[in-house]
N, C-alpha and C positions, 0 to 999 in steps of 0.2 A: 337542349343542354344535357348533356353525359353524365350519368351520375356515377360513383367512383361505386365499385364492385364489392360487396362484402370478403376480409379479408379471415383467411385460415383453412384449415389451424396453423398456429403458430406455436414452434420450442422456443423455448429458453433455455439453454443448458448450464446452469451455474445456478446453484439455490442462496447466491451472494446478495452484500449490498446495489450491485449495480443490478443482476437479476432482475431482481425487488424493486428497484427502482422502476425499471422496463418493463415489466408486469403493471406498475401502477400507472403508467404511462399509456398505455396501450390500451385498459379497457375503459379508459376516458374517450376512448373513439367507441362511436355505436358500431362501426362498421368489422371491428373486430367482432369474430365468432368464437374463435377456442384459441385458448391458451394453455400449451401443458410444459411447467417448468421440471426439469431435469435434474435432480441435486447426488451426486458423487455421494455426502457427506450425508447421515443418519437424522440428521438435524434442519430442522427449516430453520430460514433464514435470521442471523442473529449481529447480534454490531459487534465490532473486533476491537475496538481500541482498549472497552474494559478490561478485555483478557490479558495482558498487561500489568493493568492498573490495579483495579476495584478488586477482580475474580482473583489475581495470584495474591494479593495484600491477604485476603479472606473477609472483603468488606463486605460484598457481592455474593450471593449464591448463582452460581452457571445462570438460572433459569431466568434473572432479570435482564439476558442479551437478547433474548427476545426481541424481535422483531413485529413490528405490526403488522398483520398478513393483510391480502387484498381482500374483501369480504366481495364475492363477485363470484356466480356460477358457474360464468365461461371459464375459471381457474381453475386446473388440478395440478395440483403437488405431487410431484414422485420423489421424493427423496431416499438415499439408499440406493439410486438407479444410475447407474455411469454409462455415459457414454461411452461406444469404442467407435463412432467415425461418424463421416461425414460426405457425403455424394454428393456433388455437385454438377454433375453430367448434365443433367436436366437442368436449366437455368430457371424455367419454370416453376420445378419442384423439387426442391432441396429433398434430400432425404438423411434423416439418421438411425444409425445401425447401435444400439444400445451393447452390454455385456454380454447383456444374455440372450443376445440373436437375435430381438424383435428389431423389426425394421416400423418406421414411420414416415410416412409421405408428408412433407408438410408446407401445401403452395402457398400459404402466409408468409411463410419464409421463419429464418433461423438468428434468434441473438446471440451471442456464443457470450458468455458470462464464466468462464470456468478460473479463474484468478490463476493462480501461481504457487508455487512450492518451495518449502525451505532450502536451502542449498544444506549439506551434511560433509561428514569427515569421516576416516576408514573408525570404525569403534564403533559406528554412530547406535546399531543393534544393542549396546550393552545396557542392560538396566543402570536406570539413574542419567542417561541421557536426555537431553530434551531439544528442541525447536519449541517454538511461539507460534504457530499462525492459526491453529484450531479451537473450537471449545474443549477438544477431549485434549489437546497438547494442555492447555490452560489447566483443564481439570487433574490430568495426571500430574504436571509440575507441583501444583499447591499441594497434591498427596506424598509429593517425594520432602519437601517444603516443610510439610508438619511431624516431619519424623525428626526434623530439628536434625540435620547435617552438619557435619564439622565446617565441611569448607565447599562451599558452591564455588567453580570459576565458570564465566561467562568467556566465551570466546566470540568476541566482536564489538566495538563496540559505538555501535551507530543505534540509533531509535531502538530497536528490540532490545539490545544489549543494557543500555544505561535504565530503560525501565524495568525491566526485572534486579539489574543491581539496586536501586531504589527499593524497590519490593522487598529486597533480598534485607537490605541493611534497616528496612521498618520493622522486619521480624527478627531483628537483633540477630542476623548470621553473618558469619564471617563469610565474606565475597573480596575475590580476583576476577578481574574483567584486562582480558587478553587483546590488544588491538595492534596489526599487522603496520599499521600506517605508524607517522610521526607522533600523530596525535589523534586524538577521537574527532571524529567528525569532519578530521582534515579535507577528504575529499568533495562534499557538500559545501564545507562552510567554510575554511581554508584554517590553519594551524592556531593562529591569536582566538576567533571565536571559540572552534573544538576545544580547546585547553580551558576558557570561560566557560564552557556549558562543563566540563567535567569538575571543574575544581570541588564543588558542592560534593560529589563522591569521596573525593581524595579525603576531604575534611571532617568526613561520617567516617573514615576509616578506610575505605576500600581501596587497594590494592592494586591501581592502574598500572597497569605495564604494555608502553609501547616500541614498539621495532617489536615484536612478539609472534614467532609467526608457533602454530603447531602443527605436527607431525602425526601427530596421533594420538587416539585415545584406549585405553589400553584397561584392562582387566577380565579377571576369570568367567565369571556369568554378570558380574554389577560393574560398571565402572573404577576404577581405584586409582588412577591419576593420566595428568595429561601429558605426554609427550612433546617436547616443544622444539622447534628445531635447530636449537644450537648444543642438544645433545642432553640437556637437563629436564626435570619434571615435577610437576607440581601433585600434589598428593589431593586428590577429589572424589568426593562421595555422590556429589551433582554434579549434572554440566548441562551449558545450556548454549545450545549455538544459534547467535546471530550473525548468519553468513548474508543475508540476503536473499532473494528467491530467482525461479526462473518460472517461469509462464508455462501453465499448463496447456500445452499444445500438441503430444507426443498424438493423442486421438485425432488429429486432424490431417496424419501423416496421408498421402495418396486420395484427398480430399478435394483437391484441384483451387484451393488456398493457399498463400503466398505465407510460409511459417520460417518463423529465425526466432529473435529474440520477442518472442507476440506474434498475434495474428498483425501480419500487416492490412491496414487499412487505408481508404483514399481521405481527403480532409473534410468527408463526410462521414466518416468513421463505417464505410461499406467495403466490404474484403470481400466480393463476389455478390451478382445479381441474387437478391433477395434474402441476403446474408451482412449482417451487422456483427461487431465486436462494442465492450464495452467493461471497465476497468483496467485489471491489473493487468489482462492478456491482451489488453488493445493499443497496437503499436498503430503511430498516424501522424501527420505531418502538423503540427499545430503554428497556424501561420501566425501568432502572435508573436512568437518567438524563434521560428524560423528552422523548429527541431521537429526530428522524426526518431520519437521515442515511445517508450511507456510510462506513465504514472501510476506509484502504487500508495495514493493515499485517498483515505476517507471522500474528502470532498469530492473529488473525480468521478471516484464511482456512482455517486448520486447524480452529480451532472452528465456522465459520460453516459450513465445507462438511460435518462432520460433523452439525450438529443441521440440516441441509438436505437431508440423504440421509435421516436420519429420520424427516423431517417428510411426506418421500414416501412414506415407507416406513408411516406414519400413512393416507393417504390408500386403502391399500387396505385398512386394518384391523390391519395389522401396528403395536400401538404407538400414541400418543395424542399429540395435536397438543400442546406444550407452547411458550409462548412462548420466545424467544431473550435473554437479560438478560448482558451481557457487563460486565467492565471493560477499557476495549481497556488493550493496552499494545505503546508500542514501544521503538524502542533506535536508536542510533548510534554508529558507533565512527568516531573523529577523533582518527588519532596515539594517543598512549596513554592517549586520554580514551574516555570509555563516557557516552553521555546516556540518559538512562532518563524515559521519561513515561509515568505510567497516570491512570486515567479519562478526564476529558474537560475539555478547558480551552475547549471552543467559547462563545464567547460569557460568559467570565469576568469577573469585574466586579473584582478584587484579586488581585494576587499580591505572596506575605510570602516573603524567604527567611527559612526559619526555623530550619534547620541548617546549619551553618558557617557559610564566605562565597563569595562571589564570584570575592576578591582571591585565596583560597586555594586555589580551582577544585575546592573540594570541598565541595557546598554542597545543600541540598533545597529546592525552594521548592515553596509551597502555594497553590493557587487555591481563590476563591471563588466560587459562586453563587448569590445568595439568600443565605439563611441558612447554607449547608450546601457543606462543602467537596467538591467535587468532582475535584482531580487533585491530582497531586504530579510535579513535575520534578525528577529526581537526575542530577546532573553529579559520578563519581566514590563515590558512595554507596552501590551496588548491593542493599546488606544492606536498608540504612534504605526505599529503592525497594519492595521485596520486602512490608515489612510496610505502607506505605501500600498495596498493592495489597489484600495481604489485607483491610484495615480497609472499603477502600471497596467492597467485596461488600454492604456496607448502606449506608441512609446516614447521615453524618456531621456531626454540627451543627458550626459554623468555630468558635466558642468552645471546643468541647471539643474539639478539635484543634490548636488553637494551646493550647491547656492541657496539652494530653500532649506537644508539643513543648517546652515550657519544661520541664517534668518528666525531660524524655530528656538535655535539657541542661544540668539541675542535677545529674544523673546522672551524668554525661560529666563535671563540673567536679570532683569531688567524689575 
């Protein structure tokens, strides 16, 4: 009998949640030798959601995003250290080529973890600007934050957007939250829900304005108002853009990896012999739902960076290539509301609320595609969320789903 070869060293490039994940994943096999993770960012590895929440409210100090590190010798941390490429000529031995010119051989092969980057507007330089996705974006917002501004406007208004308006409106500031669509969240969750998840803003005060596209953002050395494109402008001391991100892949350019929107991967989350992806940069065909996309929320990155350390860990014989089949799921917390979305609403063709309502902000609603239900949105539900998730582990034909809904609700009436 063969015994499978000891494996390394191995990179990880991203000091992220999936990273992290895939570091703790990896030296649960004896057969791993060295692991050296790569972090871009100053900072080892920390959780993003507070930054948001807890960190911009001022519930939170930064240093409680902390992360629990892997307590294991075969690990070293570089954080502070960017990659600038990636060689894959040798299929044997990956190599990468750091900032500052060190090159590393690494026959364990490579997880690529590098997440993704905020999208921006021309202005974006001006002090009193902001993006979400960092502890130091987080840290600097709350320091623009406690100088107490007249008027923050958020420009966007999906996940990022609405929780910093929340944030905004708990430290008693006046917030405008700017959203290009009919309504918030339209494009996820279709116009009836979006309008339900915002109303709780509108009723704190703020300022929604939709069809809103802008132009620009405009002042001397700080910010001083936003330009919007039907020719008028809104007067702001803060701004904070939730555009959405794009997958940091620009170092992967002439790498002999398949890059667009992500690294593309096969449905075992492998983008080239002895090369894995995992989170927000990891595009792959997830055969639950029949999509070849990316996922950019929490839960993913634990799962995805775990069956991606796996899959390397396949590669040398350790273990067996098994495709990746998720149901993503995320969350948002707005004021004392909780929004819950599992599966996939991309490209939904109906959505039904079919638990509560709306009016009553406690309510579930159902997307279709095809024949066959694919998501469910719970605003205030969490329980009812919980068991849509389980159900859509297979799939779900929409008639017998809206038949078990009626059934839960003759239930409930009774």
């Amino acid at each position: 009998m063969t015994v499978p070869a000891a494996v390394g060293p191995i990179a990880v490039v991203g000091a992220s949640l999936a990273g992290l994940t895939a570091v703790q994943t990896l030296v649960e096999s004896d057969a791993v030798t060295h692991v050296t993770v790569f972090g871009s960012e100053p900072h080892l590895p920390y959780d993003r959601p507070p930054l948001s929440k807890e960190v911009l409210k001022g519930a939170w100090p930064a240093e409680r995003c902390a992360l629990e590190l892997v307590d294991d010798d075969r690990v070293i941390w570089r954080v502070g250290t960017e990659a600038a490429g990636l060689d894959t000529t040798d299929p044997s031995v990956p190599r990468i080529r750091l900032r500052d010119g060190a090159v590393h051989d690494v026959p364990g092969g490579v997880v690529i973890a590098t997440g993704a980057s905020p999208r921006t507007l021309a202005g974006a330089e001006l002090a009193g600007v902001h993006v979400l996705r960092s502890l130091d974006d987080a840290v600097g917002l709350r320091a623009d934050l406690d100088r107490r501004p007249s008027h923050v406007v958020i420009v966007g208004g999906g996940f990022i957007g609405a929780e910093v308006a929340a944030a905004c409106v708990q430290r008693d500031l006046r917030v405008t939250l700017l959203e290009i669509q009919d309504a918030p969240f339209e494009r996820v969750l279709g116009a009836e829900v979006g309008e339900a998840v915002i109303a709780e803003h509108r009723r704190r005060g703020v300022d929604v304005r939709t069809r809103t596209a802008v132009a620009a953002l405009c002042g001397t050395d700080r910010v001083e108002r936003v330009e919007l494109a039907d020719g008028t402008s809104l007067p702001a001391d803060v701004v904070v853009l939730g555009l959405g991100v794009t997958p940091n892949v620009a170092w992967l350019e002439d790498s002999g990896i398949t890059v667009g929107d992500g690294v593309e991967c096969d449905a075992t989350l492998l983008a080239a012999p002895r090369v894995v992806a995992a989170g927000d940069v990891a595009r792959w065909p997830n055969p639950r739902f029949g999509e070849f996309r990316r996922i950019e929320h929490w839960d993913n990155a634990i799962r995805q960076g775990r069956h991606a350390a796996l899959r390397l860990l396949a590669e040398h014989g350790h273990g067996t290539a098994e495709p990746y089949a998720t149901v993503p799921w995320v969350w948002s917390d707005q004021y004392e509301n909780k929004l819950q979305v599992v599966g996939s609403t991309l490209g939904f063709e109906e959505a039904v609320i079919a638990h509560g309502s709306a009016d009553e902000q406690r309510f579930v609603a159902l997307y279709r595609r095809g024949r066959h239900l694919v998501a469910a949105a719970g605003f205030n539900r969490a329980k009812l969320v919980t068991r849509y998730r389980r159900m859509l582990v297979e799939p779900v034909l929409w008639t017998d789903a809206l038949a078990e809904a009626q059934r839960a609700a003759a239930r409930t009436a009774v």
